[in-house]
C-alpha positions in Angstrom: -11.5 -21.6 -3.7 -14.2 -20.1 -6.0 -13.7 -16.5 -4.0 -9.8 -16.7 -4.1 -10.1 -17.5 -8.2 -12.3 -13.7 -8.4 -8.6 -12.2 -7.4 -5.9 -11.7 -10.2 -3.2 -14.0 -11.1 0.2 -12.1 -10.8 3.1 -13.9 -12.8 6.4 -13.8 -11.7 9.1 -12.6 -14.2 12.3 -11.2 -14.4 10.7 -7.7 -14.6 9.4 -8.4 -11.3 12.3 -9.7 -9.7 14.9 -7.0 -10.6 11.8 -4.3 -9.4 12.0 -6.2 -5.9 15.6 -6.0 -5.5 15.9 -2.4 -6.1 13.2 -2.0 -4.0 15.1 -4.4 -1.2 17.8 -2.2 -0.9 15.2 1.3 -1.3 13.1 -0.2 1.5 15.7 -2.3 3.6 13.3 -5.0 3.2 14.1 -8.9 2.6 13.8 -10.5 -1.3 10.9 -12.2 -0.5 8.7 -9.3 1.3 9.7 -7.2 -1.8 9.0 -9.6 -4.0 5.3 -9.9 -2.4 5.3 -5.9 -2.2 5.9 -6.1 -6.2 3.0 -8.4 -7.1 0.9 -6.5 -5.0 1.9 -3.0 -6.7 1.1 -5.2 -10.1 -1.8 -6.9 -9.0 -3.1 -3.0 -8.3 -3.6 -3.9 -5.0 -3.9 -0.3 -2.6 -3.4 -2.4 1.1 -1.3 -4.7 1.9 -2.0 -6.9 4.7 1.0 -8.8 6.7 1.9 -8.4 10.3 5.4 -9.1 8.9 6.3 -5.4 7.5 5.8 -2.2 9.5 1.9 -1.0 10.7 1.2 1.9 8.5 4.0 1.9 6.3 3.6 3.1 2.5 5.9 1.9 -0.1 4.8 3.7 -3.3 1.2 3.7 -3.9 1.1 0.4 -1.0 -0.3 0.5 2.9 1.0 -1.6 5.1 -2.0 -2.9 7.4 -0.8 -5.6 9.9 -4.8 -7.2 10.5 -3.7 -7.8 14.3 -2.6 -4.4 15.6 -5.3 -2.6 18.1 
């Protein structure tokens, strides 16, 4: 726990949620992997890593890195 509380606290707000919907229907992606997208383009964060979303995608300024690709 005492590395995960070095990491940023993103808050969810209404902000946030109406960015992840535009960027659902930008990005043809669900509400909930936008949403996550969103607080990671907030929390400054320059890789994403999910083997849910597309290997070596960028969505704005975000990589897409699934950790269990060869």
């Amino acid at each position: 726990m005492r590395n995960l509380a070095r990491f940023p606290i993103v808050a969810v707000n209404a902000e946030m949620v109406l960015k992840a919907i535009e960027a659902m229907r930008r990005y043809r992606l669900s509400f909930w992997h936008s949403l996550i997208v969103q607080a990671a383009l907030r929390g400054g964060a320059a890789i994403l890593y999910t083997e849910d979303l597309q290997h070596g995608r960028v969505i704005e300024t975000l990589a897409v890195q699934n950790p269990f690709a060869a």
